[in-house]
BATORMI-693364 format. One line per 2 residues: their letters; for each residue x, z, y of N, C-alpha, C. Coordinates in nm, 2 decimals, padded with zeros to 4 digits. Atoms other than C-alpha are relative to their C-alpha. Layout:
a> X,Z,Y,X,Z,Y,X,Z,Y  ...
REM end
This chain:
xx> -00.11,-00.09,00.02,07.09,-03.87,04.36,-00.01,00.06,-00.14  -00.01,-00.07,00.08,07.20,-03.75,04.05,00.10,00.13,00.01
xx> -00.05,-00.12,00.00,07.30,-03.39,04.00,00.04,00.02,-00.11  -00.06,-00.07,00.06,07.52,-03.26,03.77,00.05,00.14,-00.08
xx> -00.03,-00.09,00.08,07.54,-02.95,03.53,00.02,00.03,-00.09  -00.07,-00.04,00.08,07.69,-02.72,03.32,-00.10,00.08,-00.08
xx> 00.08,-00.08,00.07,07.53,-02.59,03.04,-00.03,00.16,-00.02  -00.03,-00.13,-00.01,07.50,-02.20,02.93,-00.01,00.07,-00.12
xx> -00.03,-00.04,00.13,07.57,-02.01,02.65,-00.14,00.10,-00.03  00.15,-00.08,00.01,07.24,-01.74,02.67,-00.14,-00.17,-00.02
xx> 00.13,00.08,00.04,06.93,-01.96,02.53,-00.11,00.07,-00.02  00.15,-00.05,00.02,06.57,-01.89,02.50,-00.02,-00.13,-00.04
xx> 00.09,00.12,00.08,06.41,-02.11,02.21,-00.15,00.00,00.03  00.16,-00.01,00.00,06.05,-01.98,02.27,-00.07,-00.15,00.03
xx> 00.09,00.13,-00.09,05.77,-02.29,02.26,00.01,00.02,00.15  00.05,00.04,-00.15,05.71,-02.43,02.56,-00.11,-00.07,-00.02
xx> 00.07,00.12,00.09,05.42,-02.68,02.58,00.03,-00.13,00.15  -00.03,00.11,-00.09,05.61,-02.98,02.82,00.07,-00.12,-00.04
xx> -00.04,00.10,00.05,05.69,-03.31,02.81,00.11,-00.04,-00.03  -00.14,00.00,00.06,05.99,-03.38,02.59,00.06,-00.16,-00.01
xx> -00.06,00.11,00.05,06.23,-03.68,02.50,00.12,00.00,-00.09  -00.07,00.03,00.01,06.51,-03.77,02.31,00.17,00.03,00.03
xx> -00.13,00.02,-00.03,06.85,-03.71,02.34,00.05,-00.17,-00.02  -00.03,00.11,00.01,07.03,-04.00,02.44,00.12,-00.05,-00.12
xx> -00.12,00.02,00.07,07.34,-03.95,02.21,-00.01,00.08,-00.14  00.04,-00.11,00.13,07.19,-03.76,01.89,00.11,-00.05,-00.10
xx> -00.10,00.03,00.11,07.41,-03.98,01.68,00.11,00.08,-00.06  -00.18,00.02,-00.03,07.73,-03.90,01.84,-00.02,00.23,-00.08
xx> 00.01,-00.18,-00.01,07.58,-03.49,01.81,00.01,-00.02,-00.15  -00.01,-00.04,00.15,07.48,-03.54,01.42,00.17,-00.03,-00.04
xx> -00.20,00.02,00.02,07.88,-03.63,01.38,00.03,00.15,00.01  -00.10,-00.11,-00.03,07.98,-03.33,01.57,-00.10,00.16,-00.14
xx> 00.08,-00.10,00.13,07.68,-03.09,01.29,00.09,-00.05,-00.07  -00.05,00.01,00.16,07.83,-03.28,01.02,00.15,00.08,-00.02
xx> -00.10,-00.13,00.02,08.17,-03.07,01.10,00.00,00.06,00.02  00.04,-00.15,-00.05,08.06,-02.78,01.27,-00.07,00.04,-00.17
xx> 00.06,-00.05,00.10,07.84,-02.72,00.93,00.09,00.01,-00.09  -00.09,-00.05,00.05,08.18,-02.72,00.70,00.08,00.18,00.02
xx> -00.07,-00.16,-00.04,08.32,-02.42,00.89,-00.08,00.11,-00.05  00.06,-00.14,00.06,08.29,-02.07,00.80,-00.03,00.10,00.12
xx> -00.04,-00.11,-00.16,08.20,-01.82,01.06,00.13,00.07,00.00  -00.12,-00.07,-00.04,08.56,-01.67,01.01,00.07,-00.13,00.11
xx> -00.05,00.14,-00.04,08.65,-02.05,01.10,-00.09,-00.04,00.15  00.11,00.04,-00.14,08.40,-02.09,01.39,00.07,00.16,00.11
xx> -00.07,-00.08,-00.08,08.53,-01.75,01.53,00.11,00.00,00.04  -00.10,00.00,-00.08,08.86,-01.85,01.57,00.01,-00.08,00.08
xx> -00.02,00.20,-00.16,08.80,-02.22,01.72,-00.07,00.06,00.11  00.12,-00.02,-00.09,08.51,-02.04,01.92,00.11,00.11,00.13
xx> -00.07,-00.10,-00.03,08.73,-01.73,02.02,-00.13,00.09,00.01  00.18,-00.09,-00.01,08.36,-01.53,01.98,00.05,00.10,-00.11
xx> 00.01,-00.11,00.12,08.31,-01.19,01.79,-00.07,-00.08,-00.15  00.09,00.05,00.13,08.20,-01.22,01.40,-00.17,-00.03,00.02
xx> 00.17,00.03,00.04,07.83,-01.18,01.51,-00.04,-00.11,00.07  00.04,00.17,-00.06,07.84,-01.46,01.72,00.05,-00.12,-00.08
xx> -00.05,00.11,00.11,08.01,-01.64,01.43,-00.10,-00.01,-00.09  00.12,00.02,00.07,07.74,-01.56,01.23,-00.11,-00.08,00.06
xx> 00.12,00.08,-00.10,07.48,-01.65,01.48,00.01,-00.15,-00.01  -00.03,00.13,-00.04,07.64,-01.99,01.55,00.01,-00.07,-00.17
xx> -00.04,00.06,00.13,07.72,-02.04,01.17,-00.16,-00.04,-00.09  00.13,00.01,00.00,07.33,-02.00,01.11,-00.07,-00.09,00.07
xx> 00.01,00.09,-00.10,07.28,-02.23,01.39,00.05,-00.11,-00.05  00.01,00.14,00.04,07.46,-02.53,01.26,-00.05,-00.02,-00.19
xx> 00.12,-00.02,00.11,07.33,-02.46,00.90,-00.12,-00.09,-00.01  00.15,00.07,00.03,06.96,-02.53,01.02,00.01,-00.09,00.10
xx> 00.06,00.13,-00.12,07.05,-02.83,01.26,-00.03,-00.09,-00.08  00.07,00.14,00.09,06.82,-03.09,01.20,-00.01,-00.13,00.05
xx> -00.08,00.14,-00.08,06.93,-03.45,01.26,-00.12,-00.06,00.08  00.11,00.07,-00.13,06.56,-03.55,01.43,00.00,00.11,00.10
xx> 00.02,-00.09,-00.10,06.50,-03.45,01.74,-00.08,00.06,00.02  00.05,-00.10,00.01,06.37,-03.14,01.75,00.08,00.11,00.11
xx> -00.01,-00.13,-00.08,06.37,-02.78,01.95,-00.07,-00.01,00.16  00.03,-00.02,-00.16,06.33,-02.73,02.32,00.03,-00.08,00.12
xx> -00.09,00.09,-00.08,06.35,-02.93,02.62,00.09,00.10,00.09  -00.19,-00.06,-00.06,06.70,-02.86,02.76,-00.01,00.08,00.13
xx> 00.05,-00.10,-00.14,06.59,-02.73,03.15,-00.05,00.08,-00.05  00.07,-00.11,00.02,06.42,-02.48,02.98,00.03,00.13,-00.11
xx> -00.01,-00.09,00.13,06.59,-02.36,02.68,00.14,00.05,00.07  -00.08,-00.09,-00.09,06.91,-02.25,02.93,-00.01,00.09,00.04
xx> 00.02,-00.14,-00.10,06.91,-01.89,03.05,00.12,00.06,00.04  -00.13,-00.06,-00.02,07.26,-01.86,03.14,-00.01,00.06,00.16
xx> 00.01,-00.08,-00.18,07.34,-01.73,03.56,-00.07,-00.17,00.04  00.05,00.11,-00.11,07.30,-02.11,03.68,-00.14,-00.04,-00.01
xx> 00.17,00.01,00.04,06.94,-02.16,03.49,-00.03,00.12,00.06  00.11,-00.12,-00.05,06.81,-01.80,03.62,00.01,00.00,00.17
xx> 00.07,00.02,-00.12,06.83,-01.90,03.97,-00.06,-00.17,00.04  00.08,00.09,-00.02,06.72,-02.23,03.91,-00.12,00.01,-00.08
xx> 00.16,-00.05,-00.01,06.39,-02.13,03.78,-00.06,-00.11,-00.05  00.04,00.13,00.04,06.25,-02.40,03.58,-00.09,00.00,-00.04
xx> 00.12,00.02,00.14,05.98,-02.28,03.38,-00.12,00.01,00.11  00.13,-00.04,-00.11,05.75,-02.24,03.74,00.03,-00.16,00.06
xx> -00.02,00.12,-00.06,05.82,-02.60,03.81,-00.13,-00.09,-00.03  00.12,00.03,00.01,05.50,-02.78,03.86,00.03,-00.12,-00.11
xx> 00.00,00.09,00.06,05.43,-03.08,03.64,00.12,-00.14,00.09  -00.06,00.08,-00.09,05.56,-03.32,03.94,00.14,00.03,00.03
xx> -00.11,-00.03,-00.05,05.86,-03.13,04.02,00.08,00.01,-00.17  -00.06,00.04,00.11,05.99,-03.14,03.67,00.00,-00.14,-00.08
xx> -00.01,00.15,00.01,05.94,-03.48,03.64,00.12,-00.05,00.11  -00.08,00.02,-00.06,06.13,-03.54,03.94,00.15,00.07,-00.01
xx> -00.10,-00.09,00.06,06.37,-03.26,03.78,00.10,-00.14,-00.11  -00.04,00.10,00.06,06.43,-03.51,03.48,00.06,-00.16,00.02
xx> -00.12,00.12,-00.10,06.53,-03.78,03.71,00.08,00.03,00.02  -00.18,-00.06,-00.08,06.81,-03.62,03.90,00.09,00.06,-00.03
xx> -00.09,-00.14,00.07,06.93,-03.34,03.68,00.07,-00.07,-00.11  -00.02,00.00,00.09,07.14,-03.42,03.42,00.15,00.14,-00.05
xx> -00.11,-00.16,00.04,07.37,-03.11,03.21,00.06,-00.04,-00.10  -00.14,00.03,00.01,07.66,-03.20,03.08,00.02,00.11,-00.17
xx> -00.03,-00.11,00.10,07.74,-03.05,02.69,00.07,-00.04,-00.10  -00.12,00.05,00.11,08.01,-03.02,02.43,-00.07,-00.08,-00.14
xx> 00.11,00.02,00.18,07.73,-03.05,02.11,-00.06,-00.16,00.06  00.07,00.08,00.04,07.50,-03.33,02.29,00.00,-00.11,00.11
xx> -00.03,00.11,-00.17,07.68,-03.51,02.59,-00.03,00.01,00.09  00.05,-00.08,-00.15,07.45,-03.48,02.85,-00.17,-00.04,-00.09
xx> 00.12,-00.01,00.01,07.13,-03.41,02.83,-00.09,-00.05,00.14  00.19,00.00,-00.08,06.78,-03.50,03.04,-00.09,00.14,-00.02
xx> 00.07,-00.18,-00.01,06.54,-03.17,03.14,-00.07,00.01,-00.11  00.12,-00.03,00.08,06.31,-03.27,02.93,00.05,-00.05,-00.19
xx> -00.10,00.02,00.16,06.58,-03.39,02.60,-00.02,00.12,-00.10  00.01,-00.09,00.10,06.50,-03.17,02.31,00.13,00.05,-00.03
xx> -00.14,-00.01,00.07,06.82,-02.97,02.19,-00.06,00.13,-00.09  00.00,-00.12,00.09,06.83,-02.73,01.91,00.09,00.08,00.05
xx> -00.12,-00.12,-00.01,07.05,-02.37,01.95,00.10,-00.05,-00.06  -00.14,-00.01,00.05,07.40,-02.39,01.94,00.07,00.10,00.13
xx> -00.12,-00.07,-00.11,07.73,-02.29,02.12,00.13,-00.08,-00.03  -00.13,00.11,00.02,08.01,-02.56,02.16,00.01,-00.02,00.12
xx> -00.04,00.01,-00.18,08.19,-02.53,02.52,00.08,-00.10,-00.01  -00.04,00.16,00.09,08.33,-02.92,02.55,00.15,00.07,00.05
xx> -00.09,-00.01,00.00,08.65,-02.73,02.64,00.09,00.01,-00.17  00.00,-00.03,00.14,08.66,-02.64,02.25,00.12,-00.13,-00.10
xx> -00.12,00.10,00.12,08.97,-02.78,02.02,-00.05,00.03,-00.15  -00.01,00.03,00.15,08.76,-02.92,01.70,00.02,-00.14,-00.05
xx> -00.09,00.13,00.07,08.95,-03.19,01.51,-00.10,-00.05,-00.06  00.14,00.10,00.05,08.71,-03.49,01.48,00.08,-00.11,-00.06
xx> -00.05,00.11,00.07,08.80,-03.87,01.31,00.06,-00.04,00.20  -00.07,00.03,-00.14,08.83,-03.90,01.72,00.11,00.07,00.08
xx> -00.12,-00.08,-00.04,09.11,-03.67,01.79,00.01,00.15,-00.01  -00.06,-00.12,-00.02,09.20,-03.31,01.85,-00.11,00.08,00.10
xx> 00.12,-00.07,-00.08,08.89,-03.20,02.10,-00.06,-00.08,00.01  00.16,00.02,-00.07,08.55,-03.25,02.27,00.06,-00.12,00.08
xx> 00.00,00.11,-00.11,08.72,-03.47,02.55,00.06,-00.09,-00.08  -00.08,00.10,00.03,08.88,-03.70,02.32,-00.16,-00.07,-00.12
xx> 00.14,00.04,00.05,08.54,-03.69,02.08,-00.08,-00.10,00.07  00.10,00.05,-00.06,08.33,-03.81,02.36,00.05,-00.10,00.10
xx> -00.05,00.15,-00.10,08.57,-04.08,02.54,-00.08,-00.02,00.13  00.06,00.05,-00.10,08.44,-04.28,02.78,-00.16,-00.01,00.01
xx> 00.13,-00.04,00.01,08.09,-04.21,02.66,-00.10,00.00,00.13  00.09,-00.05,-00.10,07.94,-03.99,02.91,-00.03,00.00,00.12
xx> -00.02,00.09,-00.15,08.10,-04.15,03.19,-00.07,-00.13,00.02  00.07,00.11,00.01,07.96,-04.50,03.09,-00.17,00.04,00.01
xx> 00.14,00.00,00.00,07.60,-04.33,03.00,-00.05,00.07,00.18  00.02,-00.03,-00.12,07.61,-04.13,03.34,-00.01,-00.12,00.12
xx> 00.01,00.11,-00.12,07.71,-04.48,03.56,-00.15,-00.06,-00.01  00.12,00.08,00.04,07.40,-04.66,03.36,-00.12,00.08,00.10
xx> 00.11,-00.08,-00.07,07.19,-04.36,03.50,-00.01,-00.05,00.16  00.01,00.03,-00.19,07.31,-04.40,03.88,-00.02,-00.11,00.03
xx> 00.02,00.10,-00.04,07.26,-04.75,03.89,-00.13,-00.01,-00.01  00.15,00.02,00.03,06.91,-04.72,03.74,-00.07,00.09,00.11
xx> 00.04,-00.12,-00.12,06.85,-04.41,04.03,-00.04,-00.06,00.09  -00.05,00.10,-00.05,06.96,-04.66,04.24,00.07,00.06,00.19
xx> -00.05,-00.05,-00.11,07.11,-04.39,04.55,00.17,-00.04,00.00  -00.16,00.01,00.02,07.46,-04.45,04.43,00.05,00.14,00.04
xx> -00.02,-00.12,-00.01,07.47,-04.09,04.49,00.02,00.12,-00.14  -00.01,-00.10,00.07,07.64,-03.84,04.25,00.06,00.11,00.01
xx> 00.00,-00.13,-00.06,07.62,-03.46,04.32,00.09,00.11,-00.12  -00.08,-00.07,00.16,07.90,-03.27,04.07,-00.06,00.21,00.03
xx> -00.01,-00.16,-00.01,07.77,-02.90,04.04,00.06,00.07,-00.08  -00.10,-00.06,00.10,07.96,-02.86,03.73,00.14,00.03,00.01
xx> -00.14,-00.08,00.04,08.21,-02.65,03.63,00.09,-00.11,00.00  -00.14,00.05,00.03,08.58,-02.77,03.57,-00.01,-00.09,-00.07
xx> -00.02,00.05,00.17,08.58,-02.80,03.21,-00.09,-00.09,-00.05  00.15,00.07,00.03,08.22,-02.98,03.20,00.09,-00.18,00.07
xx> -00.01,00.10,-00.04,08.33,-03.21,03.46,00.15,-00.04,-00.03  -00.09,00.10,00.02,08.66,-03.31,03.31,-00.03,-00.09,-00.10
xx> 00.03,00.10,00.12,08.49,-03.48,03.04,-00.07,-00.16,00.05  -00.01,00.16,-00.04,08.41,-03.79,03.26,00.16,-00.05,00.05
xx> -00.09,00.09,-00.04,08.63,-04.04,03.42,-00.08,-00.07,00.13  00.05,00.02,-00.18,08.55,-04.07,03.86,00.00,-00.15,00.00
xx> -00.02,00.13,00.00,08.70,-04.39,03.82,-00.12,-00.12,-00.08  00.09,00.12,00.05,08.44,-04.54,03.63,-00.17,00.04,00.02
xx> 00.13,-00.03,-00.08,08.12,-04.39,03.85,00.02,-00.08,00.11  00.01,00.09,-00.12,08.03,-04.70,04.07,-00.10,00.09,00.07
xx> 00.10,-00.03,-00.06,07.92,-04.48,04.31,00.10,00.12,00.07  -00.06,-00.12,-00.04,07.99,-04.16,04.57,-00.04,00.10,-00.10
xx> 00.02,-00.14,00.08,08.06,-03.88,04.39,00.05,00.15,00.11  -00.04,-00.10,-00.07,08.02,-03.53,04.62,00.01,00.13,-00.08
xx> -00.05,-00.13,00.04,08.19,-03.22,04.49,-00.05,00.14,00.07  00.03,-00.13,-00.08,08.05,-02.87,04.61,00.04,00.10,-00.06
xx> -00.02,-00.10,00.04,08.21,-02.58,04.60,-00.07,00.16,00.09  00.09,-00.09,-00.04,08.06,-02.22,04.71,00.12,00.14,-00.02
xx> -00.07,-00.12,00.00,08.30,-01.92,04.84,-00.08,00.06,00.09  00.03,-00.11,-00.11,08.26,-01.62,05.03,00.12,00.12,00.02
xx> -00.10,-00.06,-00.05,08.47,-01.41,05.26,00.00,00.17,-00.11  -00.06,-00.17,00.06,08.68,-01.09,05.08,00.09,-00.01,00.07
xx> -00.12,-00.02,-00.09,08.92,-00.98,05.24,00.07,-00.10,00.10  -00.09,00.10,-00.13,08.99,-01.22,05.56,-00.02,-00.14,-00.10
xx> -00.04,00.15,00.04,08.99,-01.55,05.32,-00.16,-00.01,-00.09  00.10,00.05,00.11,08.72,-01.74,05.11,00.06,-00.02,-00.10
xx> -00.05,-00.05,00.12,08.72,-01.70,04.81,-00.07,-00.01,-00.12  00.13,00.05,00.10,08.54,-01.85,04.46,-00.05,00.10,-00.08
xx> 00.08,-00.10,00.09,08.33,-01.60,04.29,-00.04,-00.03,-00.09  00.10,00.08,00.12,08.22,-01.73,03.96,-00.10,00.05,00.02
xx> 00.16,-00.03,00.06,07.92,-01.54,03.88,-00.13,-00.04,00.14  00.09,00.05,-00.12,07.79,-01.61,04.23,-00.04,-00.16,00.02
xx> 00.00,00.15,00.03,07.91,-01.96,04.22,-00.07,-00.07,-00.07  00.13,00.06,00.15,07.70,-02.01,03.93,-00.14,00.00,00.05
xx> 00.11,-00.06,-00.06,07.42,-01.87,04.07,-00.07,-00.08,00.12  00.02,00.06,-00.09,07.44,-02.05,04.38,-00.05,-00.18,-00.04
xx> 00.04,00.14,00.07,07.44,-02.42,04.16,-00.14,00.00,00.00  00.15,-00.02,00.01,07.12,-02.31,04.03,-00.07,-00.03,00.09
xx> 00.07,00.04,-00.09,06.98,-02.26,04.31,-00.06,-00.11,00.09  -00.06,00.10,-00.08,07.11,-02.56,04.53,-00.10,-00.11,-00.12
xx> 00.12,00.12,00.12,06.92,-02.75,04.19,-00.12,00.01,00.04  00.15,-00.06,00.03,06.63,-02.58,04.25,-00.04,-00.03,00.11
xx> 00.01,00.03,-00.14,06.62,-02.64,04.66,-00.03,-00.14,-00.02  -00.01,00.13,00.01,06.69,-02.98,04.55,-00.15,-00.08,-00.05
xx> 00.11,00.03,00.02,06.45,-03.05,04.38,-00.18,00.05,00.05  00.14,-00.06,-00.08,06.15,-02.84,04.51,-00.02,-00.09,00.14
xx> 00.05,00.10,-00.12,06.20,-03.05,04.83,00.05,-00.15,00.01  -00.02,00.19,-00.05,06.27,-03.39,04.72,00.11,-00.06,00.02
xx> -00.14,00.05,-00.10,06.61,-03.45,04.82,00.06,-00.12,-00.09  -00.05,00.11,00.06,06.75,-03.76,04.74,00.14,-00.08,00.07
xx> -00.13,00.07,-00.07,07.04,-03.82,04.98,00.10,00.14,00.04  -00.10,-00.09,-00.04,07.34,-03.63,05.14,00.01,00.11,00.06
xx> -00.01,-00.11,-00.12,07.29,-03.50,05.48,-00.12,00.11,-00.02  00.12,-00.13,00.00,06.97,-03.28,05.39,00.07,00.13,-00.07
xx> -00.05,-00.10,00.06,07.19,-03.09,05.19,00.08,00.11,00.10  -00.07,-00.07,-00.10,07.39,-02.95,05.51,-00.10,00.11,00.05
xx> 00.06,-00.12,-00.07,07.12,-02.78,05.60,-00.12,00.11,-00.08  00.04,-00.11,00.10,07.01,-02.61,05.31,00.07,00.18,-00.02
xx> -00.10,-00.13,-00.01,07.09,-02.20,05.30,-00.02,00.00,-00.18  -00.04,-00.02,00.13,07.19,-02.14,04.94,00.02,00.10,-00.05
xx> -00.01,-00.16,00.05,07.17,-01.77,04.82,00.10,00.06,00.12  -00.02,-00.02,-00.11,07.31,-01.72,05.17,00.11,-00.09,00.04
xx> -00.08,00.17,-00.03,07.58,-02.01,05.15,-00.06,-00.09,00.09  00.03,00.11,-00.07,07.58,-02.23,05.42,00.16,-00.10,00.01
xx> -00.12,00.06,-00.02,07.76,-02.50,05.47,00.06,-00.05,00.15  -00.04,-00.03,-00.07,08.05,-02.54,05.64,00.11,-00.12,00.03
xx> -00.10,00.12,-00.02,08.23,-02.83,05.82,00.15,00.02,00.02  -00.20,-00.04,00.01,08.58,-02.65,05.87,00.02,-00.02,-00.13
xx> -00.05,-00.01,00.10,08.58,-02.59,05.53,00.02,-00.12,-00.09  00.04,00.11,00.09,08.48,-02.90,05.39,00.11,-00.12,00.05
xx> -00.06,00.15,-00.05,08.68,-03.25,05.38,-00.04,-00.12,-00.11  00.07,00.14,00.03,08.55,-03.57,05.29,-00.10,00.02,-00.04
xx> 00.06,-00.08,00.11,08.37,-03.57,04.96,-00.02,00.13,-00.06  00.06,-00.18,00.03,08.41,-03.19,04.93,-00.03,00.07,00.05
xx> 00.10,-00.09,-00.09,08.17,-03.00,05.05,00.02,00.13,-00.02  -00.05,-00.19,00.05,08.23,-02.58,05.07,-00.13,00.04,00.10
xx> 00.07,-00.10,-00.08,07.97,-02.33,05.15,00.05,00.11,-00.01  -00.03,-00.13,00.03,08.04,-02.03,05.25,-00.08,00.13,00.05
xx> 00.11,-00.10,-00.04,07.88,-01.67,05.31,00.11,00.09,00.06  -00.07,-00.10,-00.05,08.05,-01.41,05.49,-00.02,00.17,-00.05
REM end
């Protein structure tokens, strides 16, 4: 099974000392530095919609990117809501090996990443409208790409199982049609007022988790996931149809 996520804008670069690799698509990333590093932080703050000091920040950031692969591996240098309940840096040797199998996170700067893919600091959400030689945004940058490199993965997995935890905007940047394989959708409400109801910040939270469940016990197929509780999310067969799975908490 491969699993699916969304990147996060909070980072922590600090060393780590674990086993790293490669990004699969560094090329396609030094492309997207070579015009990120033109802009100005006034010019990065409007494409970004971010305050000046995050234009600064970010403008500093593509400045020192450096075209070998270098920085942090990726599971670890995330600290947004979905990384802090999936918990990565207490993952034994074995369980982040098995992490780097199944996980892959989804990103505007470097496609998708592997746990253990080195990425340097940035901030580029692939919703982001920057005019490349490939069009007008991120989804038109990265074509059929990440869909092609994702199917290679699940064939090589070999469950034909793919688990979407990502966001909207992450997961519009593939194409379903070209995953030889099931693809299960999970979504995560809870009752307000008489109805369910999608919470982001919890929703997020919940991903994490459901990563981290996942992995800590192995899971490699469907039904085990029914009976996982998920920051109190259970799931729930009313709610759910076919391919989309819904937990809910009351």
């Amino acid at each position: 099974m491969l699993v699916l996520l969304s990147p996060a804008k909070t980072l922590d670069m600090s060393p780590v000392d674990r086993p790293a690799t490669d990004p699969r698509l560094l090329d396609h990333t030094r492309q997207l530095a070579g015009v990120l590093k033109k802009k100005s932080p006034a010019d990065l703050s409007e494409l970004m919609s971010i305050s000046d000091k995050l234009a600064d920040l970010n403008f500093e950031r593509f400045q020192a990117f450096q075209p070998a692969p270098v920085g942090k591996p990726a599971l670890l240098a995330f600290k947004g809501d979905v990384y802090q309940d999936l918990e990565a840096a207490d993952f034994s040797p074995q369980e982040f090996t098995f992490a780097n199998q199944q996980l892959r996170i989804l990103s505007g700067f470097y496609g998708i990443l592997r746990p253990a893919d080195l990425m340097q600091a940035y901030r580029l959400e692939m919703g982001t409208r920057l005019t490349t030689v490939r069009g007008a945004n991120l989804y038109e940058f990265w074509g059929d790409r990440l869909t092609q490199l994702l199917d290679r993965d699940l064939q090589e997995e070999g469950s034909g199982l793919m688990l979407n935890l990502a966001s909207k905007e992450y997961f519009r940047s593939l194409d379903p049609a070209g995953i030889n394989g099931r693809i299960l959708n999970i979504d995560f409400r809870e009752k307000r007022k008489g109805k369910y109801r999608f919470i982001t910040f919890n929703a997020k939270r919940a991903r994490g988790r459901m990563a981290r469940l996942i992995t800590l016990e192995g899971i490699r197929t469907a039904e085990p996931l029914k009976e996982l509780v998920v920051n109190d999310y259970v799931y729930s067969d009313e709610q759910s149809a076919g391919d989309n799975w819904t937990f809910v908490k009351d």
